[in-house]
Wavefront OBJ file of the C-alpha trace (Angstrom):
o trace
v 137.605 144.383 6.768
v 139.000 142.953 9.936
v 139.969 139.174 10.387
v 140.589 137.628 13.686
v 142.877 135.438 14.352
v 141.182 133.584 17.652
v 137.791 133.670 18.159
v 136.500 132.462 21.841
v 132.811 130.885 22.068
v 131.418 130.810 25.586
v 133.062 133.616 28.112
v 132.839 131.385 31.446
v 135.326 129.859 33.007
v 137.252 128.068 30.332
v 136.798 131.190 28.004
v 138.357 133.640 29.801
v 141.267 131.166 31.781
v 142.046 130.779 27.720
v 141.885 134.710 26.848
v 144.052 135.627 29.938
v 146.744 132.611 29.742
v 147.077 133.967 26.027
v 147.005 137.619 26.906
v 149.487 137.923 29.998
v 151.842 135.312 28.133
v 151.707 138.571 25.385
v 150.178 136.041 22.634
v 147.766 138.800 21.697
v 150.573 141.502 21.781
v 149.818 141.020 17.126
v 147.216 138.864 16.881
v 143.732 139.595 17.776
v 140.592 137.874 19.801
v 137.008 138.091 19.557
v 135.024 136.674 22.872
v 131.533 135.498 22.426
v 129.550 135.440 25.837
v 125.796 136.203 25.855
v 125.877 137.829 29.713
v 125.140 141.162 30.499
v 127.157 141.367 33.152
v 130.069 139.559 35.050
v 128.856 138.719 38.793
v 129.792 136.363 41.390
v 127.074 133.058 40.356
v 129.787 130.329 41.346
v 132.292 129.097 43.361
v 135.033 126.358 42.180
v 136.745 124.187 44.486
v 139.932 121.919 44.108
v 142.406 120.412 45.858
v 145.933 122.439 44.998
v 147.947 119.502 42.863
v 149.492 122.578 40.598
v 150.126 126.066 40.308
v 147.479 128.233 38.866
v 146.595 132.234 37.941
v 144.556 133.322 41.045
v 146.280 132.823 44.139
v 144.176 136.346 44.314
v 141.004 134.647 43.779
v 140.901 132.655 46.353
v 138.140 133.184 49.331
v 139.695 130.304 51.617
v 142.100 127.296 51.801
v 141.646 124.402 54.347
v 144.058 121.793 55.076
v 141.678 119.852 57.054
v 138.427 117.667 55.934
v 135.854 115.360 56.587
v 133.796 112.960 55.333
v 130.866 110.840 56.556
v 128.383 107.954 56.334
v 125.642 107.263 58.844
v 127.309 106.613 62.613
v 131.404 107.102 61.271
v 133.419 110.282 60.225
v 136.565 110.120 58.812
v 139.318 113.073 59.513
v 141.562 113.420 56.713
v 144.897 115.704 56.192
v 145.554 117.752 53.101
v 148.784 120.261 54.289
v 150.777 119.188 51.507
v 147.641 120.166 49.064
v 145.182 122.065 50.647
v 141.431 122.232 49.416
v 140.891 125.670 48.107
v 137.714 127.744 46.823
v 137.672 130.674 44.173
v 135.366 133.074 44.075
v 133.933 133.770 40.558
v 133.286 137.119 41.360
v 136.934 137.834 41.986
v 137.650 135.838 39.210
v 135.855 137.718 36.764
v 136.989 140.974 37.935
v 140.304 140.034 37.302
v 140.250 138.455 34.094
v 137.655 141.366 32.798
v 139.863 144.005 33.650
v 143.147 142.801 32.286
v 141.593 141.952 28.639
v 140.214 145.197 28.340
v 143.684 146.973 28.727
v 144.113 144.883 25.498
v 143.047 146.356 22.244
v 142.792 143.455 20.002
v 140.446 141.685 22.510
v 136.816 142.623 21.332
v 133.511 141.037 23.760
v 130.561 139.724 21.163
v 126.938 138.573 22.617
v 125.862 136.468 19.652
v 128.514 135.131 16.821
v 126.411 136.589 14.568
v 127.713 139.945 14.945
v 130.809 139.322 13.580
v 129.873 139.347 10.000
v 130.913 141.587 6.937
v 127.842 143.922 7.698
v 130.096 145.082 10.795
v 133.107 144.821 9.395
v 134.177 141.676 11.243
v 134.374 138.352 9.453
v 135.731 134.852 10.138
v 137.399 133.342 7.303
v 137.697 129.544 8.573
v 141.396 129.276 6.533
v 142.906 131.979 9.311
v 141.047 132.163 12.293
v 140.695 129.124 15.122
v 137.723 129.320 17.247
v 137.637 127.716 20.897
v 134.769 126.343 21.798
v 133.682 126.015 25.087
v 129.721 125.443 24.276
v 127.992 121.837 23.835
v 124.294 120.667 22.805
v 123.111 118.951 25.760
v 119.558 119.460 25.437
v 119.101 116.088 24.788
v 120.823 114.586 27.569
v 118.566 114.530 30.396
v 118.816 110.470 30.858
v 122.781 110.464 31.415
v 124.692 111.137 34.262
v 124.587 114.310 36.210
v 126.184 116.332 39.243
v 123.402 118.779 39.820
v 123.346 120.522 43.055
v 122.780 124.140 44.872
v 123.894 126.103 48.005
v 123.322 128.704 50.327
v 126.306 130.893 51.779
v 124.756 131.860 55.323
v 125.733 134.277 57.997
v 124.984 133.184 61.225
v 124.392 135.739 64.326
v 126.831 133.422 66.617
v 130.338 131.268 66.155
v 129.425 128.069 64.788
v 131.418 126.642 62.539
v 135.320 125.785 62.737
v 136.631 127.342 59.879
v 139.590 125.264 59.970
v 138.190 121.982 58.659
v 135.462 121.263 55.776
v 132.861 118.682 55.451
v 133.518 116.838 52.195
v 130.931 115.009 51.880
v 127.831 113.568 54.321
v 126.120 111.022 53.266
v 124.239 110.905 56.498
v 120.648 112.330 54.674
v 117.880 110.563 52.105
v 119.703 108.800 49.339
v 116.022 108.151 47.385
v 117.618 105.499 45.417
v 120.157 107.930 44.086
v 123.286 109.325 45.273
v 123.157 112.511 47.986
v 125.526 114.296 49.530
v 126.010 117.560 51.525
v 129.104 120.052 50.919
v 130.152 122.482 54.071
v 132.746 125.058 53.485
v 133.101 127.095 56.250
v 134.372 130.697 55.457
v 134.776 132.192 58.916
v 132.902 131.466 62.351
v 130.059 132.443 61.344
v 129.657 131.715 57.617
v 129.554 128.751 54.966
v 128.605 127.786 52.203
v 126.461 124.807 51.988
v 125.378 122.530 49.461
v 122.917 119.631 48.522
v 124.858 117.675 45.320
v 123.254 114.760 43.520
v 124.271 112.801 41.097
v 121.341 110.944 38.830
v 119.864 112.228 35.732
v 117.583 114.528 35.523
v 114.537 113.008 35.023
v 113.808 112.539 38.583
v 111.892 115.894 39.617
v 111.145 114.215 43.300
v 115.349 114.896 44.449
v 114.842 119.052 42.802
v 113.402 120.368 45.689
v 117.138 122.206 46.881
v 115.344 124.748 48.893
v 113.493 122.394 51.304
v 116.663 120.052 51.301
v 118.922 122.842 52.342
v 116.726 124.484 55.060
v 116.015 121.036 56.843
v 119.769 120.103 56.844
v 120.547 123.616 58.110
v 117.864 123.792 60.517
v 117.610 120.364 61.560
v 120.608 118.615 61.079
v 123.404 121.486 61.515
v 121.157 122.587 64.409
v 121.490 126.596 63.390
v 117.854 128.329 63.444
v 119.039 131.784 63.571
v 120.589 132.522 60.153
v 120.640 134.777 57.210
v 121.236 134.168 53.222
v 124.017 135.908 51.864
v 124.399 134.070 48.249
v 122.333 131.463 46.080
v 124.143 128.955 43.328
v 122.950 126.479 41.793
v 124.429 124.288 39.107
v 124.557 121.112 36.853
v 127.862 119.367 35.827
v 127.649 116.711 33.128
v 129.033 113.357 33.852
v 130.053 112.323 30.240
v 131.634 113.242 27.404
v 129.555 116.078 25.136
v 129.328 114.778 21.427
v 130.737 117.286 19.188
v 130.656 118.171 15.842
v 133.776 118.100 14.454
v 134.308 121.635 12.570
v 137.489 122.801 10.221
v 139.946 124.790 13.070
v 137.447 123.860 15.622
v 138.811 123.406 18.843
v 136.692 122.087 22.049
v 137.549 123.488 25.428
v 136.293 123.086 29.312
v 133.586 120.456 30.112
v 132.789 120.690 26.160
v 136.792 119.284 25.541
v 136.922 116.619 28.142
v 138.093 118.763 31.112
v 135.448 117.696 33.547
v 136.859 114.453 35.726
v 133.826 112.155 35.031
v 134.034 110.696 38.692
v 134.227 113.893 40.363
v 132.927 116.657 38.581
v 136.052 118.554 38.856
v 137.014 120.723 36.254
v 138.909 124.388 37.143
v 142.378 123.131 37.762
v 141.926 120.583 34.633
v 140.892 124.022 32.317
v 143.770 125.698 33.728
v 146.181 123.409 32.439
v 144.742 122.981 29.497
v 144.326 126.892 28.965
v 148.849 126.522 29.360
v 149.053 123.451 26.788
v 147.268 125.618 24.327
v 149.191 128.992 25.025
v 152.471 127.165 24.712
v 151.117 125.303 21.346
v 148.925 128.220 20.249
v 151.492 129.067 17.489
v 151.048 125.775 15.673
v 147.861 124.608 17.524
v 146.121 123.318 14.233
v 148.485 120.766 14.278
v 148.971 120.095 17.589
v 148.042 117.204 19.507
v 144.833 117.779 21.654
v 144.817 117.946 25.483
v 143.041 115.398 26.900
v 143.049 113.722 30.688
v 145.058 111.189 30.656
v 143.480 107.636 29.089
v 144.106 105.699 32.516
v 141.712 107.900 34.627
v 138.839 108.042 31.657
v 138.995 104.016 32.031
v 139.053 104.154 35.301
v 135.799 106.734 35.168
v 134.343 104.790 32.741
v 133.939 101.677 35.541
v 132.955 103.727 38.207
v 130.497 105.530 36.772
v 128.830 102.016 35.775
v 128.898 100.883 39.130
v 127.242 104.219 40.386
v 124.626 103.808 38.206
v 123.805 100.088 38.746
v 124.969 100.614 42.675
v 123.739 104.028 44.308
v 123.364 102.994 47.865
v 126.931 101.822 47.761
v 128.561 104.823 46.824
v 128.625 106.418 50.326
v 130.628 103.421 51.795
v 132.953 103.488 48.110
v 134.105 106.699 48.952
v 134.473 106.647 52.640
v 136.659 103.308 51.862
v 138.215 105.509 49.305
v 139.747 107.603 51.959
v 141.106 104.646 54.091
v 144.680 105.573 52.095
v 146.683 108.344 52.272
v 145.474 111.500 52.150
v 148.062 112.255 49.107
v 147.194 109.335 47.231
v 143.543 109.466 47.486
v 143.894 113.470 46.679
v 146.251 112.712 43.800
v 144.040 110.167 41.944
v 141.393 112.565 42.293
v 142.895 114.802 40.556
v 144.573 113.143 37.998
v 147.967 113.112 39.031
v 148.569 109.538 40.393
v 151.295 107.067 39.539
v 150.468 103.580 39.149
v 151.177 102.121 42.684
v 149.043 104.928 43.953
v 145.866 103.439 41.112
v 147.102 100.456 42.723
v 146.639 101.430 46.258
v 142.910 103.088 46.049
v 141.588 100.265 43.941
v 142.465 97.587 46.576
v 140.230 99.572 48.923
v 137.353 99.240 46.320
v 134.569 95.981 46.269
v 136.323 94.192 43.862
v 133.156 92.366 42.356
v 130.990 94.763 41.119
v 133.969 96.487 40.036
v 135.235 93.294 38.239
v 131.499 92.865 36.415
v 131.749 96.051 34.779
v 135.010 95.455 32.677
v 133.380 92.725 31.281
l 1 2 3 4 5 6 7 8 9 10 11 12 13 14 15 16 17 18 19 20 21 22 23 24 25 26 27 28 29 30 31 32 33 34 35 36 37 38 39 40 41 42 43 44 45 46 47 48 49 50 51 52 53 54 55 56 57 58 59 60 61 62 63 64 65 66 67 68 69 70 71 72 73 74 75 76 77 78 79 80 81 82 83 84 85 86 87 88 89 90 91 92 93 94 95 96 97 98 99 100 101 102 103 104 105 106 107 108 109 110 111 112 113 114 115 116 117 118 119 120 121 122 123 124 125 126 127 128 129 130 131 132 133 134 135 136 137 138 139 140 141 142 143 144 145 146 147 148 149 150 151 152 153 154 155 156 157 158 159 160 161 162 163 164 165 166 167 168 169 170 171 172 173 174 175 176 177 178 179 180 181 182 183 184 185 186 187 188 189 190 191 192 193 194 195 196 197 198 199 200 201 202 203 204 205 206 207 208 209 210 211 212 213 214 215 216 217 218 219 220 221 222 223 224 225 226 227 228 229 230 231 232 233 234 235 236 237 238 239 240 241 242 243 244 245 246 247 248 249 250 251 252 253 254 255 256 257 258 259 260 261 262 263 264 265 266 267 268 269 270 271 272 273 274 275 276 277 278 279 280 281 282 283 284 285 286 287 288 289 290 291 292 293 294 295 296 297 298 299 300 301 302 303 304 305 306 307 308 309 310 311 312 313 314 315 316 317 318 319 320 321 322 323 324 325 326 327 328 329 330 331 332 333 334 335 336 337 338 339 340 341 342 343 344 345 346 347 348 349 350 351 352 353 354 355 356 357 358 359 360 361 362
């Protein structure tokens, strides 16, 4: 009867950044890992963007880097710098390639659809002494009335130049805010392709701001000004703007969105799982006992605020982040991403409206 040692719940992003840290690090060289993903098949559904604050696994996986971007309320645009740490996009596709094809080279790495197939019956068992499972999965059925990011794009090819692929529209809050919070997301690939996205944040009761498709083609159409174009690739996605509560289980450990890796103002998460997927790899021999990796406490006050203000102030969130980007590019790009000292917290909250920010710690 085989044992393992590691046992991986949810093969997506998180998953397998934690299976490959572990396996080229050779911490599966004796030990061994069973992966539990549902999915058929591996296929490009997603792309994950980030400014570059630290070193990660796949340079390789990256479809394009900008050091140039925008962002933009009704009437102003602001041009903003980002050399030093460029904005870069992976593509999952690439990124599942890669992972998929060094963990099979890797004998004591077995692929599960459903835990329940590793049970006596097959031989397989998990004896919750030994083994530590990684759990990258969370209940949120019931959480349709919190905070969301929920958004979807279209990469298009158009049949002329168009775009400057040099620069990338952050964010333009020039469209239909509906009492909520819109935004679209321009990443232009080449001359003649991008990927754009409508993103909203709200919850999800609101079926009136769902209609992506029509959003997307009048933006394209009508405010991009491109009529002749064709659709290369459809995502579509929802990113949870709070903490999942989880059930605390014996060796249990959460990871991804599911252990606090998301950036509650931001929705960024990939760089935030790859460090934690390195925290857990250098602790994995003693990780029972090891302190878990968290986001620092600062920026989860700091989130905490903002998000309250969002939710109480939605039509002001267009000029809080255009304000936002008033400092330096580094700063600004550094609290984003959790990397920030204090006189840089310091700098970015002087450009915020200090009296709805002051109501909410109260």
């Amino acid at each position: 009867m085989k044992e393992f040692d590691y046992i991986i719940i949810g093969g997506g992003c998180a998953g397998l950044s934690l299976a490959y840290e572990l396996n080229i690090h050779q911490k599966l060289k004796s030990k061994t890992l069973a992966i539990i993903e549902p999915r058929n098949e591996y296929k490009k559904d997603k792309t994950w963007s980030f400014w570059r604050v630290s070193a990660h696994n796949f340079d390789d996986c990256i479809k394009k880097s900008w050091e140039n971007f925008t962002i933009n309320i009704p009437n102003e645009t602001r041009h903003i710098y980002c050399k030093d740490t460029p904005y870069q996009t992976i593509d999952s596709g690439l990124f599942y390639q890669k992972i998929i094809k060094s963990l099979k080279q890797n004998t004591n790495i077995s692929f599960f659809k459903d835990i329940n197939e590793i049970n006596i019956e097959n031989s397989y068992i998990i004896n919750r002494e030994n083994t530590v499972i990684f759990n990258s999965v969370s209940d949120l059925s019931d959480s349709k009335s919190n905070l969301w990011q929920h958004f979807s794009g279209l990469e298009i090819e158009t049949s002329k130049d168009y775009f400057d692929e040099e620069i990338l529209n952050l964010m333009d809050f020039d469209c239909d805010q509906k009492g909520s919070i819109h935004f679209f997301y321009t990443l232009p690939y080449s001359k003649t392709s991008a990927l754009i996205e409508t993103t909203w944040v709200s919850d999800l009761n609101n079926n009136s701001i769902k209609d992506y498709d029509n959003q997307l083609k009048d933006y394209i159409e009508n405010k991009l000004k491109i009529k002749n174009y064709k659709i290369n690739f459809k995502e579509k996605g929802i990113i949870p703007l709070f903490h999942p509560k989880n059930i605390k289980i014996l060796n249990q450990i959460e990871i991804g969105t599911a252990g606090g890796m998301t950036r509650l103002s931001t929705g960024y998460t990939f760089l935030n799982i790859q460090e934690q997927s390195r925290y857990i790899r250098k602790n994995i021999e003693n990780i029972k006992n090891t302190k878990k990796f968290s986001i620092d406490k600062k920026y989860q006050f700091l989130d905490n605020i903002f998000l309250k203000v969002l939710k109480k102030n939605p039509e002001r969130m267009g000029q809080i982040f255009y304000k936002m980007f008033s400092c330096s590019p580094n700063k600004v790009i550094n609290f984003l991403s959790n990397k920030s000292n204090i006189y840089e917290d310091i700098s970015i909250i002087s450009k915020m409206p200090k009296w709805i920010f002051l109501k909410e710690l109260f």
